[in-house]
PyMOL Python script that loads the backbone (N, CA, C, O; Angstrom):
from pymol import cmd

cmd.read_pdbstr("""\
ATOM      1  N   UNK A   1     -10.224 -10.460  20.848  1.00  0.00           N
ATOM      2  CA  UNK A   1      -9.482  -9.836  19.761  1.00  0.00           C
ATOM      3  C   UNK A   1      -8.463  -8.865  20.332  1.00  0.00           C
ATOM      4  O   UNK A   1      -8.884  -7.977  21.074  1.00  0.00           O
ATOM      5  N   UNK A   2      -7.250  -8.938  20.081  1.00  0.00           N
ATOM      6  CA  UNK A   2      -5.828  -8.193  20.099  1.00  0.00           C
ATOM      7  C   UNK A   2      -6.523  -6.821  19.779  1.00  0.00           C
ATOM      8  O   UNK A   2      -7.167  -6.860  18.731  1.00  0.00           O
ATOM      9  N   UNK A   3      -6.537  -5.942  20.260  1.00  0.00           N
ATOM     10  CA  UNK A   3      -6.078  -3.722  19.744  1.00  0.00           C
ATOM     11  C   UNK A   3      -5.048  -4.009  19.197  1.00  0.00           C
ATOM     12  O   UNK A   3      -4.099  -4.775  19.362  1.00  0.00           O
ATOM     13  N   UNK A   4      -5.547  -2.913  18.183  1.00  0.00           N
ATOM     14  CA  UNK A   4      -4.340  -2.103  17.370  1.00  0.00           C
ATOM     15  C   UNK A   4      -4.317  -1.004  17.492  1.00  0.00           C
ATOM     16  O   UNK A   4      -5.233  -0.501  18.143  1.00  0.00           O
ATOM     17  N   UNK A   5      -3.372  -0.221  16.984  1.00  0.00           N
ATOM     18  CA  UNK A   5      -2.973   0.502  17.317  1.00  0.00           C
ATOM     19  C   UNK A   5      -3.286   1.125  15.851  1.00  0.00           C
ATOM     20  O   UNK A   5      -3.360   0.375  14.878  1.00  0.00           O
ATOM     21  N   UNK A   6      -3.517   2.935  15.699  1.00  0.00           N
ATOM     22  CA  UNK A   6      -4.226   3.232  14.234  1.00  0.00           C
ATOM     23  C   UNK A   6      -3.243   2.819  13.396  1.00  0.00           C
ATOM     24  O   UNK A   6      -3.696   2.218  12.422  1.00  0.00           O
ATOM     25  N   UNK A   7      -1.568   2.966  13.428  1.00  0.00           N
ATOM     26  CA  UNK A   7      -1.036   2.583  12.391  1.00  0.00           C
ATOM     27  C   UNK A   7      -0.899   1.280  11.880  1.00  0.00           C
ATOM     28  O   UNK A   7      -0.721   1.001  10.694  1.00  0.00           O
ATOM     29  N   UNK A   8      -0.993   0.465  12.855  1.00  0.00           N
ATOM     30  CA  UNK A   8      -1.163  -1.664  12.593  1.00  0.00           C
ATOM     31  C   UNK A   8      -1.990  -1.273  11.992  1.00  0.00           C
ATOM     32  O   UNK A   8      -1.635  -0.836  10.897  1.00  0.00           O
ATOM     33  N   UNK A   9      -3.413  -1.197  12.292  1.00  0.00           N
ATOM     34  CA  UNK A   9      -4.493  -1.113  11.234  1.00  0.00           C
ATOM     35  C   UNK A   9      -4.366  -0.488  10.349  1.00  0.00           C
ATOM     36  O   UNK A   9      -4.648  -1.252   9.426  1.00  0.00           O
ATOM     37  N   UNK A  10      -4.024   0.805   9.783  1.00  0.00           N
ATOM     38  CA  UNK A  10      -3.583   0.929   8.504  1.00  0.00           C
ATOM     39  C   UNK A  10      -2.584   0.181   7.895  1.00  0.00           C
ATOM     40  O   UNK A  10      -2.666   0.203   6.667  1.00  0.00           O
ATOM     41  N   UNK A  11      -1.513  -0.583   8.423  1.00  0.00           N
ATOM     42  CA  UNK A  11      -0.768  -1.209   7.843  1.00  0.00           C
ATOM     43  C   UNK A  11      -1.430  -2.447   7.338  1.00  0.00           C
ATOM     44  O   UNK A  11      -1.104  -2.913   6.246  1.00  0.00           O
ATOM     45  N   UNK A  12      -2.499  -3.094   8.208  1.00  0.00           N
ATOM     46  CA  UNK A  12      -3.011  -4.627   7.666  1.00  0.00           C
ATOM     47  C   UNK A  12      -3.798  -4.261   7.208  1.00  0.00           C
ATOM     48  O   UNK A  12      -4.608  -5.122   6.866  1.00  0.00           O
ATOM     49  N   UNK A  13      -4.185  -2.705   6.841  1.00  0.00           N
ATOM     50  CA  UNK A  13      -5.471  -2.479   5.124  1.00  0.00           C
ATOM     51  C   UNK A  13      -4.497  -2.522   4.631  1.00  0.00           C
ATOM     52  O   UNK A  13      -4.197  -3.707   4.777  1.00  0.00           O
ATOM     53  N   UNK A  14      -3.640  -2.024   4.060  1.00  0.00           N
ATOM     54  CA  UNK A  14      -2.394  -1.918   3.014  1.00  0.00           C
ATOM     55  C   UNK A  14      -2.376  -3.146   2.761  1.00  0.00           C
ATOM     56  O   UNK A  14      -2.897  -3.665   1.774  1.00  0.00           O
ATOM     57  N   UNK A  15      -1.634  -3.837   3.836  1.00  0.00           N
ATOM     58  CA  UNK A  15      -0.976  -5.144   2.938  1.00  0.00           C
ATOM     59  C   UNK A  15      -2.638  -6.369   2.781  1.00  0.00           C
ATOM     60  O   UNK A  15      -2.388  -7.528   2.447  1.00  0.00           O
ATOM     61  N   UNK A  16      -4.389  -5.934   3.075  1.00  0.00           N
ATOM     62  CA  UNK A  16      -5.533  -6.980   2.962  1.00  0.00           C
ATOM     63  C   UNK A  16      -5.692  -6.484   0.695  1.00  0.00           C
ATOM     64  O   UNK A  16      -5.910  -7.277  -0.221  1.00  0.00           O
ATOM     65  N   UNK A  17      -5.477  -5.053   0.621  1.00  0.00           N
ATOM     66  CA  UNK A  17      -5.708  -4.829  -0.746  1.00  0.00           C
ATOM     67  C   UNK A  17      -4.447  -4.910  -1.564  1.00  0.00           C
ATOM     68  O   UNK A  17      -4.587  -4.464  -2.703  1.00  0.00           O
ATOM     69  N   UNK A  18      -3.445  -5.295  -1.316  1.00  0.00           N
ATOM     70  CA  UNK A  18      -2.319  -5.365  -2.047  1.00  0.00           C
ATOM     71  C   UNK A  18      -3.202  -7.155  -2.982  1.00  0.00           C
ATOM     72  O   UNK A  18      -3.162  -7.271  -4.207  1.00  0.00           O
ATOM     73  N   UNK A  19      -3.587  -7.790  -2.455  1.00  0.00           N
ATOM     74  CA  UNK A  19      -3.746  -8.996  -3.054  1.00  0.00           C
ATOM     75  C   UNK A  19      -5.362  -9.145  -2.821  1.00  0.00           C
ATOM     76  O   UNK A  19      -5.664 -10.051  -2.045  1.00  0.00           O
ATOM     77  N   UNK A  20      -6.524  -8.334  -3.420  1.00  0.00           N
ATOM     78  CA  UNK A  20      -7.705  -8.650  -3.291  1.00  0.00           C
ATOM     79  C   UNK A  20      -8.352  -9.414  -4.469  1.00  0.00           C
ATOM     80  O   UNK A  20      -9.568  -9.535  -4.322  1.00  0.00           O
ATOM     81  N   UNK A  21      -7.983  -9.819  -5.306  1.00  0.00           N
ATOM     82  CA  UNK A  21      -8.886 -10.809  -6.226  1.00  0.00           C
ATOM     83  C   UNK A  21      -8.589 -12.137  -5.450  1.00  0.00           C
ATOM     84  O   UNK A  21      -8.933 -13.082  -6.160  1.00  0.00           O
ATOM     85  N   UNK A  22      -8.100 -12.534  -4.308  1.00  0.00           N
ATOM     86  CA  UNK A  22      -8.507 -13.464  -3.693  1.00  0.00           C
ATOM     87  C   UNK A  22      -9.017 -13.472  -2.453  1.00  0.00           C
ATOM     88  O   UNK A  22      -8.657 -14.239  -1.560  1.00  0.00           O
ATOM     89  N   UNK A  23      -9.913 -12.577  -2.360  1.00  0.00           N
ATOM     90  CA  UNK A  23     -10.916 -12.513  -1.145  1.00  0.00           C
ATOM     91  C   UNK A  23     -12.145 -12.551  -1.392  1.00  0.00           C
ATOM     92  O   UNK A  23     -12.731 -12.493  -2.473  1.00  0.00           O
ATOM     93  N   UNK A  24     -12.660 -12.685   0.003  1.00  0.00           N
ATOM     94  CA  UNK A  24     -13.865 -12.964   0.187  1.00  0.00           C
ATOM     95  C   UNK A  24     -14.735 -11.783   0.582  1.00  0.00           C
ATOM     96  O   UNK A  24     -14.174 -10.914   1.250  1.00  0.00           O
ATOM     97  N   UNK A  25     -16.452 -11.552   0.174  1.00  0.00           N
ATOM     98  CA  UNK A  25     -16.957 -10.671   0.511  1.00  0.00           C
ATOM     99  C   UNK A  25     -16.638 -10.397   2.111  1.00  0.00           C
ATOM    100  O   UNK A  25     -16.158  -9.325   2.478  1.00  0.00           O
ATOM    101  N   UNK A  26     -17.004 -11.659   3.184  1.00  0.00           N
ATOM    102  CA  UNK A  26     -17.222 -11.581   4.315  1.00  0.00           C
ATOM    103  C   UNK A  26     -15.419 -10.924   4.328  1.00  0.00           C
ATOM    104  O   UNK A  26     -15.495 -10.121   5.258  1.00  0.00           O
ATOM    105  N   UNK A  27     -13.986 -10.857   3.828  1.00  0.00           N
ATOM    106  CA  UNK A  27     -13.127 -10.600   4.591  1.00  0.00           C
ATOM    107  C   UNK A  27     -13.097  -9.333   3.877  1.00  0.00           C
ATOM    108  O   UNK A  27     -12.109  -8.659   4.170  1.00  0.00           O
ATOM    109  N   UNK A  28     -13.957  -8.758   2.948  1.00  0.00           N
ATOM    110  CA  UNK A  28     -13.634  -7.321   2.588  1.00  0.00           C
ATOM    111  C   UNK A  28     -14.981  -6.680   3.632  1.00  0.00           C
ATOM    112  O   UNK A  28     -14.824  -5.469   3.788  1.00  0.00           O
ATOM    113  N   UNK A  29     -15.618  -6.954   4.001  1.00  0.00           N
ATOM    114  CA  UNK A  29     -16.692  -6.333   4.958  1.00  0.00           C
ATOM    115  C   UNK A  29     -16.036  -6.558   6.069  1.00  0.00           C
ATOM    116  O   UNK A  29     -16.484  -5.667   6.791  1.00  0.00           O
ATOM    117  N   UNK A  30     -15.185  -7.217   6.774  1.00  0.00           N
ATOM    118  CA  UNK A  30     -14.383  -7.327   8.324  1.00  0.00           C
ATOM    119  C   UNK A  30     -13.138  -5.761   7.993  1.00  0.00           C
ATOM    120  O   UNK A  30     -12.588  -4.999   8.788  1.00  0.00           O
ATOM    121  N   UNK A  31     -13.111  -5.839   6.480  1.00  0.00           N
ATOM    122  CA  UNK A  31     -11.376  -4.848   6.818  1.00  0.00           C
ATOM    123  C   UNK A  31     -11.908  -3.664   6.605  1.00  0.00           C
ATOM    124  O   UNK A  31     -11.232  -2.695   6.951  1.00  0.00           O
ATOM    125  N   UNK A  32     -13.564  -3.368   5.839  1.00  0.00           N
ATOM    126  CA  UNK A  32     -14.133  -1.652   6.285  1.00  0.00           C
ATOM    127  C   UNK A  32     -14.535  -1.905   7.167  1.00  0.00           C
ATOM    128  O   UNK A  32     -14.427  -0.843   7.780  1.00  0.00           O
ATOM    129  N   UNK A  33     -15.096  -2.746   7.978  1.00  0.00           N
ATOM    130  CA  UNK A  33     -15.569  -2.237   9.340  1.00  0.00           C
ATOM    131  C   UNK A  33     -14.086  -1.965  10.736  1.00  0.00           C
ATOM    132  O   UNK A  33     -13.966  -1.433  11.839  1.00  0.00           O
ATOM    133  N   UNK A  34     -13.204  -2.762   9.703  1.00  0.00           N
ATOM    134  CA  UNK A  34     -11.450  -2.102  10.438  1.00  0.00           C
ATOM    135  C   UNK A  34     -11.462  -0.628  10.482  1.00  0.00           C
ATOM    136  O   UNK A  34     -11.200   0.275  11.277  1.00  0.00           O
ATOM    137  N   UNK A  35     -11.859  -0.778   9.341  1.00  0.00           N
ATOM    138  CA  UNK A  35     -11.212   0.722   8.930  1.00  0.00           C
ATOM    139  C   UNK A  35     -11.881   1.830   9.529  1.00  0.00           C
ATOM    140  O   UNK A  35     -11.290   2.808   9.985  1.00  0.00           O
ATOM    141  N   UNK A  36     -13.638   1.604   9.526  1.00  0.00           N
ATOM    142  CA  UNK A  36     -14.603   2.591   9.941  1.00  0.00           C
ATOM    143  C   UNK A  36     -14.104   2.998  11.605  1.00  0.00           C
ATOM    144  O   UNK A  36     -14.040   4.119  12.110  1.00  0.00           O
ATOM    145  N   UNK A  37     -13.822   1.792  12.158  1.00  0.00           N
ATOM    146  CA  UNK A  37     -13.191   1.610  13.850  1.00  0.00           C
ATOM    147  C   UNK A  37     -12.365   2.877  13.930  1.00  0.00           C
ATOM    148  O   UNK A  37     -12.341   3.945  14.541  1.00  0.00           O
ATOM    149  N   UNK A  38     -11.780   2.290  13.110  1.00  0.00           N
ATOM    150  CA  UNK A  38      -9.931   2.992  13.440  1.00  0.00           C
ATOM    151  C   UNK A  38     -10.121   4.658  12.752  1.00  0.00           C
ATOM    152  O   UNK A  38      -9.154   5.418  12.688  1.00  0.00           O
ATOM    153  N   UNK A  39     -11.581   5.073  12.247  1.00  0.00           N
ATOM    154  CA  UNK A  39     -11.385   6.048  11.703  1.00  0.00           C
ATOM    155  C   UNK A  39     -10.156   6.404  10.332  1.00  0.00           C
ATOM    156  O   UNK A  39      -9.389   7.365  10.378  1.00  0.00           O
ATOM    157  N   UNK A  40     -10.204   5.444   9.231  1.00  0.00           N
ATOM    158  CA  UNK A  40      -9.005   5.641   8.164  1.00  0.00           C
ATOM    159  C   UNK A  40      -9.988   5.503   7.172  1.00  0.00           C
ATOM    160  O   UNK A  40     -10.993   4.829   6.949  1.00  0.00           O
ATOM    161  N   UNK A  41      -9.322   6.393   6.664  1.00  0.00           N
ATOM    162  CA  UNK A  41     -10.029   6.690   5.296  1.00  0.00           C
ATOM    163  C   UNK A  41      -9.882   5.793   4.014  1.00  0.00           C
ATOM    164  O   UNK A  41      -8.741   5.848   3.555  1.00  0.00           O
ATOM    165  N   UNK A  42     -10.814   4.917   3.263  1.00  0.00           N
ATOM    166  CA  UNK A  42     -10.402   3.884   2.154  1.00  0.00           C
ATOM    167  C   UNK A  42      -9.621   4.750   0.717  1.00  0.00           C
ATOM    168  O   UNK A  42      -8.797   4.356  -0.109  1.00  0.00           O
ATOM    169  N   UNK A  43     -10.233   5.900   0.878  1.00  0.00           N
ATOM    170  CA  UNK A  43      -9.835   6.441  -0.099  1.00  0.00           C
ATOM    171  C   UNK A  43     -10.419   5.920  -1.846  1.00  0.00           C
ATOM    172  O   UNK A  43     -11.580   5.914  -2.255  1.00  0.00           O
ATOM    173  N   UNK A  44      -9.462   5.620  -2.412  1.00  0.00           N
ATOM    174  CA  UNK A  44      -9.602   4.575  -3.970  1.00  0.00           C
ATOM    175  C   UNK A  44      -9.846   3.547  -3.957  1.00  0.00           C
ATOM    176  O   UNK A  44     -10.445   2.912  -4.825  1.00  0.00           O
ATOM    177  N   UNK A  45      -9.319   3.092  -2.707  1.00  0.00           N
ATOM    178  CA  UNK A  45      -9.920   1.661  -2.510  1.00  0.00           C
ATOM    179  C   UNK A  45     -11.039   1.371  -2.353  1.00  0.00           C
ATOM    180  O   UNK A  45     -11.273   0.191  -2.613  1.00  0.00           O
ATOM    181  N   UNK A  46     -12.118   2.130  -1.932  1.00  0.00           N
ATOM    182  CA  UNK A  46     -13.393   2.184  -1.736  1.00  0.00           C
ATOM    183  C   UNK A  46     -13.994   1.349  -3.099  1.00  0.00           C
ATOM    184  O   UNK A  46     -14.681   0.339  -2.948  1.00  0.00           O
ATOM    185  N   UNK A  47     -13.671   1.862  -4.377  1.00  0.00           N
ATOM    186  CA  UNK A  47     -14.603   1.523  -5.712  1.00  0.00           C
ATOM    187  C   UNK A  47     -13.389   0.503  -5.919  1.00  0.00           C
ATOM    188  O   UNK A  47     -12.449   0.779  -6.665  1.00  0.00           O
ATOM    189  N   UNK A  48     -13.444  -0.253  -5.468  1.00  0.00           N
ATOM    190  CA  UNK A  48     -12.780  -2.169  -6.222  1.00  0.00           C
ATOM    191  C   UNK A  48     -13.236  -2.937  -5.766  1.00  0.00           C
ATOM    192  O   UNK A  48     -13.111  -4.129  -6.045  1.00  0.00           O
ATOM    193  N   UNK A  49     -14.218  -2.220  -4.523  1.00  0.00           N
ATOM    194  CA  UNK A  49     -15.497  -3.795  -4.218  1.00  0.00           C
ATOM    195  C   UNK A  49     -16.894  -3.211  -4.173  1.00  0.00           C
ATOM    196  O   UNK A  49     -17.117  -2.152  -3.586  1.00  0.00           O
ATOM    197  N   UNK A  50     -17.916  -3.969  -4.851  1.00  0.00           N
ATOM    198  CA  UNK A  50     -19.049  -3.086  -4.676  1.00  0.00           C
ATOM    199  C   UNK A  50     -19.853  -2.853  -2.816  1.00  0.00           C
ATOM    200  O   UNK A  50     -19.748  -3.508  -1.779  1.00  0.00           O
ATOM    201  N   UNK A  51     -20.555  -1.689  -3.165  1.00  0.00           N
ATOM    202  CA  UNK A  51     -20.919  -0.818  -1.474  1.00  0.00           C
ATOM    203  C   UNK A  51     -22.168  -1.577  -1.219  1.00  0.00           C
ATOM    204  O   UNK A  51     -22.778  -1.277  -0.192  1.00  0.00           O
ATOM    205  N   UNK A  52     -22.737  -2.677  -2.115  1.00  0.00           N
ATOM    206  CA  UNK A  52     -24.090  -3.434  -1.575  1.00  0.00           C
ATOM    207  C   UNK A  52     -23.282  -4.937  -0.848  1.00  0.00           C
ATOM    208  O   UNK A  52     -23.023  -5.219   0.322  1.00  0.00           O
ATOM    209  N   UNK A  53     -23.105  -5.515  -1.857  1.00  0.00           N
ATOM    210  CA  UNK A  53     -22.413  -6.943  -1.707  1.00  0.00           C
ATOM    211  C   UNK A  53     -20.931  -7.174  -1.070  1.00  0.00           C
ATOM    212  O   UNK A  53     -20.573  -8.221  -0.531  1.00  0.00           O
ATOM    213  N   UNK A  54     -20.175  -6.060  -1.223  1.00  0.00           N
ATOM    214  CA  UNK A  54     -18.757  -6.554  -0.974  1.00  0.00           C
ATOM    215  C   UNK A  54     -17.874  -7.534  -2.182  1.00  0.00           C
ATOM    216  O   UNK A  54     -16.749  -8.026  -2.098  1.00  0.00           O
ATOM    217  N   UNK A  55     -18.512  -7.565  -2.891  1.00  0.00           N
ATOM    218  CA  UNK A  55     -18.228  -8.145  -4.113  1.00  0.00           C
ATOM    219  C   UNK A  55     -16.728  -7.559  -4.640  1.00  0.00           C
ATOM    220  O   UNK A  55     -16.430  -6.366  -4.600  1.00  0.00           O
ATOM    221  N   UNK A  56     -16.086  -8.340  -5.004  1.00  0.00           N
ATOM    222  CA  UNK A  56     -14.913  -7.464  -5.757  1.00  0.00           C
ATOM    223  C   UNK A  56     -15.111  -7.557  -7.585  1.00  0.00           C
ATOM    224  O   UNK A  56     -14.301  -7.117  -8.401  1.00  0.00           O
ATOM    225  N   UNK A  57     -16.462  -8.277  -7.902  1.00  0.00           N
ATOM    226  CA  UNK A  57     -16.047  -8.460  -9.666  1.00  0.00           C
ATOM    227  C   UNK A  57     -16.947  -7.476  -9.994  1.00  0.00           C
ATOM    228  O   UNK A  57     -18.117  -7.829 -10.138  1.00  0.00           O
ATOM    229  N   UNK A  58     -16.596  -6.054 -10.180  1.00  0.00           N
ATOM    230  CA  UNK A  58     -17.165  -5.032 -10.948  1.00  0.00           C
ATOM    231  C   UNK A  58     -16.271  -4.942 -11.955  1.00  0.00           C
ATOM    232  O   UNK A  58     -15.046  -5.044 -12.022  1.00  0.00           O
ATOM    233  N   UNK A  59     -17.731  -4.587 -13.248  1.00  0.00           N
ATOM    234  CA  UNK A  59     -17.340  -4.327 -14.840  1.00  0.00           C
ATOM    235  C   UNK A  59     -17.197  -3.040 -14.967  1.00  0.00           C
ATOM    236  O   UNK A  59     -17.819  -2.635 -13.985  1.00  0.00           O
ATOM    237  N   UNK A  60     -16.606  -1.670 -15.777  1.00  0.00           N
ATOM    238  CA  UNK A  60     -17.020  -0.846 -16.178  1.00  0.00           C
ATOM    239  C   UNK A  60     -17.683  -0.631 -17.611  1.00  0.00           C
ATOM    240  O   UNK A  60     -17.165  -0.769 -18.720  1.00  0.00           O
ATOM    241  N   UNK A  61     -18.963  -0.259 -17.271  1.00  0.00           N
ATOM    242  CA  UNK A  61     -20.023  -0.377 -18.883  1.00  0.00           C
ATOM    243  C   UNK A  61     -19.510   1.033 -19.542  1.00  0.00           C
ATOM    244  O   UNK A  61     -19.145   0.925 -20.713  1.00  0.00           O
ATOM    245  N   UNK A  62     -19.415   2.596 -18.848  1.00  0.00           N
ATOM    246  CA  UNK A  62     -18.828   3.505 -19.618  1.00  0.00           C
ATOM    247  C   UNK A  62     -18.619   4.226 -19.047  1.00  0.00           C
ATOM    248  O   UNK A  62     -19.014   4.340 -17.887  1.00  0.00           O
ATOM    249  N   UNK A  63     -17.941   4.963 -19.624  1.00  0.00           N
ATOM    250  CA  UNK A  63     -17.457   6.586 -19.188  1.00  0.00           C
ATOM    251  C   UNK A  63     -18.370   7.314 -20.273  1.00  0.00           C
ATOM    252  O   UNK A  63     -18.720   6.936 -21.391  1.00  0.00           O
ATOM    253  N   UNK A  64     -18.644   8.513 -19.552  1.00  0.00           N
ATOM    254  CA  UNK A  64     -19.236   9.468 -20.274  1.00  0.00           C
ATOM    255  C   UNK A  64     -19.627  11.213 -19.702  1.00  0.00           C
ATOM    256  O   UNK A  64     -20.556  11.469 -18.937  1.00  0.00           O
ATOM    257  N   UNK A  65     -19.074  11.812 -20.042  1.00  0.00           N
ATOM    258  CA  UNK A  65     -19.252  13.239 -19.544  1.00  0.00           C
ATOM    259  C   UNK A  65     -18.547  12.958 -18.120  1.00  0.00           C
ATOM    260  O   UNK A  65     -19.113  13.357 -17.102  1.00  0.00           O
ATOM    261  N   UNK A  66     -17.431  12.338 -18.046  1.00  0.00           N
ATOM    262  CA  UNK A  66     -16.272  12.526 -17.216  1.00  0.00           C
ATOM    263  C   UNK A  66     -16.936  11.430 -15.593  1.00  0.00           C
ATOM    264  O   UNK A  66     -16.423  11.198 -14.498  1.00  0.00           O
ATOM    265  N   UNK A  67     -18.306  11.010 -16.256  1.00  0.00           N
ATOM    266  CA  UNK A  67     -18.743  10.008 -15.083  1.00  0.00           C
ATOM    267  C   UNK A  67     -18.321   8.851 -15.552  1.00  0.00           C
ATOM    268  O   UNK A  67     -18.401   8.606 -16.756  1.00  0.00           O
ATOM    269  N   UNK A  68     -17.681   7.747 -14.438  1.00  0.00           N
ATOM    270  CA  UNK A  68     -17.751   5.929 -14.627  1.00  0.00           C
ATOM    271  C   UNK A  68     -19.077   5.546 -14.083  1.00  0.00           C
ATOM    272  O   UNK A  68     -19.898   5.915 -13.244  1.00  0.00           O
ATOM    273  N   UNK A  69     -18.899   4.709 -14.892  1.00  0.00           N
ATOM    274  CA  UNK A  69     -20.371   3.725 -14.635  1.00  0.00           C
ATOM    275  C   UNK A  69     -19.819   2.431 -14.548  1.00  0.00           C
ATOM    276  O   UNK A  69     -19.079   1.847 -15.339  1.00  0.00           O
ATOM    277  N   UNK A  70     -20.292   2.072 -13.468  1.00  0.00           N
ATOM    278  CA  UNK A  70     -19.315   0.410 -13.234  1.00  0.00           C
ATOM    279  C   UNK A  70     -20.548  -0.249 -12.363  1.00  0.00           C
ATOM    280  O   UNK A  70     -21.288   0.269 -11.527  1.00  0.00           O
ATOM    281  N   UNK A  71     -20.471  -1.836 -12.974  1.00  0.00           N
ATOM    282  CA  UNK A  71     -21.820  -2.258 -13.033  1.00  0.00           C
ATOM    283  C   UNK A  71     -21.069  -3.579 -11.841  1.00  0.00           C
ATOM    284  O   UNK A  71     -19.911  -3.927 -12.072  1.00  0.00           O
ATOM    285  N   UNK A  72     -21.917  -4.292 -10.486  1.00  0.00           N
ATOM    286  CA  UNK A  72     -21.589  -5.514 -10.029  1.00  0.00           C
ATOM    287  C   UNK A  72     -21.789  -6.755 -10.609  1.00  0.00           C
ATOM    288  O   UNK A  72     -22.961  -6.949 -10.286  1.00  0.00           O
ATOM    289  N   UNK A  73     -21.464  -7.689 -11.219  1.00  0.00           N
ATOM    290  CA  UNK A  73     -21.621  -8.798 -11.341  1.00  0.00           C
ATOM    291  C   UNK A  73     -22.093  -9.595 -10.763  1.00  0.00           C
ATOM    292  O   UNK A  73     -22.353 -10.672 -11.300  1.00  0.00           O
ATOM    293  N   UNK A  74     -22.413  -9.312  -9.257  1.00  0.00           N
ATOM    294  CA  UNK A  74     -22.707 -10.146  -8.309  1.00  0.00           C
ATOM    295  C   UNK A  74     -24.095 -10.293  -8.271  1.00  0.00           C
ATOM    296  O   UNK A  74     -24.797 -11.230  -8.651  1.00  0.00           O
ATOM    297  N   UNK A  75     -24.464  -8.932  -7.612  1.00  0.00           N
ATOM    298  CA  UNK A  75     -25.808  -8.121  -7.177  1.00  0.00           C
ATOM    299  C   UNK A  75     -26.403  -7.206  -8.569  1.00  0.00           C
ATOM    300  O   UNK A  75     -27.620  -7.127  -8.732  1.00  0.00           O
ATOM    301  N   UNK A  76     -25.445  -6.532  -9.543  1.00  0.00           N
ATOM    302  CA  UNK A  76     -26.639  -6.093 -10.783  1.00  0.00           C
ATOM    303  C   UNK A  76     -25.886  -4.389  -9.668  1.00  0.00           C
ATOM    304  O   UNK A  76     -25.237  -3.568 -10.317  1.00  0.00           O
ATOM    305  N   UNK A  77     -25.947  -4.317  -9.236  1.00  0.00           N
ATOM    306  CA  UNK A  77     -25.385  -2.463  -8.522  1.00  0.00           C
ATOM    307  C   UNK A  77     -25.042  -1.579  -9.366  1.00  0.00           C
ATOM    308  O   UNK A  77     -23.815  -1.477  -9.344  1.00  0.00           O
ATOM    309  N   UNK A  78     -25.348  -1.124  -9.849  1.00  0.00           N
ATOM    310  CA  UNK A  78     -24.709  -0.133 -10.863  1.00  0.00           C
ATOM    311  C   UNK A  78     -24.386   1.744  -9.582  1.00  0.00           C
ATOM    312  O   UNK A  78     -25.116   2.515  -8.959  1.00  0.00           O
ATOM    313  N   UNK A  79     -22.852   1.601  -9.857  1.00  0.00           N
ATOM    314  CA  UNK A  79     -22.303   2.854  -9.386  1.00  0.00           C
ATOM    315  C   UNK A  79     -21.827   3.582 -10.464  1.00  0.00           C
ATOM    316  O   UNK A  79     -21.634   3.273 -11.639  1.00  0.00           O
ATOM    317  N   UNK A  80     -21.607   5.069  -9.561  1.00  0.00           N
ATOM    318  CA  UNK A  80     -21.286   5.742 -11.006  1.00  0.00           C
ATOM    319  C   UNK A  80     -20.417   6.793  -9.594  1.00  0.00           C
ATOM    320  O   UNK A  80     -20.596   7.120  -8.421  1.00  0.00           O
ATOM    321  N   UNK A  81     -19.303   6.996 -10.872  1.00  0.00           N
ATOM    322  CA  UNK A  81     -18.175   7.764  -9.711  1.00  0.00           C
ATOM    323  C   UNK A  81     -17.752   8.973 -10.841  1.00  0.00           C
ATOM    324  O   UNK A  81     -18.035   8.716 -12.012  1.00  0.00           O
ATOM    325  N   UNK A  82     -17.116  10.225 -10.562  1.00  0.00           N
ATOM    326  CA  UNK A  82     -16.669  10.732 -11.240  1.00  0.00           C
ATOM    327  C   UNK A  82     -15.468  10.856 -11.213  1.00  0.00           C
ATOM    328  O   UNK A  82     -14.846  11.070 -10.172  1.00  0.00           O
ATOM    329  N   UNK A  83     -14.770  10.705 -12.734  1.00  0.00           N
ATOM    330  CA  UNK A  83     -13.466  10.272 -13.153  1.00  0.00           C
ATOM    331  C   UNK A  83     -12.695  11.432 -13.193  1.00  0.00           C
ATOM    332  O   UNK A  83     -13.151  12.576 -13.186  1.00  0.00           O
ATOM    333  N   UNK A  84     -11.491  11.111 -13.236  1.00  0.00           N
ATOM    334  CA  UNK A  84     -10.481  12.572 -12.934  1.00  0.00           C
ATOM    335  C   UNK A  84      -9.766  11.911 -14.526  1.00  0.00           C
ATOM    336  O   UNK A  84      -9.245  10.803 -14.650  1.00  0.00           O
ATOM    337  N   UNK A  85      -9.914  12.828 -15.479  1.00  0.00           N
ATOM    338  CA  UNK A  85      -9.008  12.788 -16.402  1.00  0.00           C
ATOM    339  C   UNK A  85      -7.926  13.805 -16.508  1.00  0.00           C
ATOM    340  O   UNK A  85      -7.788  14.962 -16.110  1.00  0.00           O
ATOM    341  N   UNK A  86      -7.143  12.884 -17.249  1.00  0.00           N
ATOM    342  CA  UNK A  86      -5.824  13.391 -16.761  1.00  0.00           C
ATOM    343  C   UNK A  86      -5.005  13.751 -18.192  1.00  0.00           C
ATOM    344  O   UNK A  86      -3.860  14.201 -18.152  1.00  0.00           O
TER     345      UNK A  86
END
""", "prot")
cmd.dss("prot")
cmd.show_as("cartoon", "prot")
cmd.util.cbc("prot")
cmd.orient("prot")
């Protein structure tokens, strides 16, 4: 495998989530373990695939008292993040 350099690798996370409803668990688990390497932070991107499966088809069931609750489709995972209203 070719090195990168930290900014290539942040650049090929940028352009792996610009188009993720057509990926695969196994290629969203290769681009955090990019990322964990290279030390870069996912940031927001973190909650658009679930943290068990790698799954990208999460539902949100509710908001409530400023928490999301967003459920996997895949695996059943239920996360809960807190929402920034705006």
């Amino acid at each position: 495998m070719k090195t990168l350099t930290k900014t290539e690798a942040e650049e090929k996370i940028q352009e792996f989530f610009q188009n993720l409803k057509n990926k695969t668990p196994e290629e969203i688990k290769k681009i955090k373990k990019l990322a964990m390497h290279y030390n870069i932070k996912l940031k927001d991107k973190r909650k658009l695939f679930c943290k068990k499966c790698y799954s990208n088809k999460l539902k949100i069931k509710r908001i409530k008292n400023k928490i999301k609750t967003i459920q996997c489709q895949n695996c059943g995972y239920v996360g809960r993040w807190i929402c920034q209203m705006r």
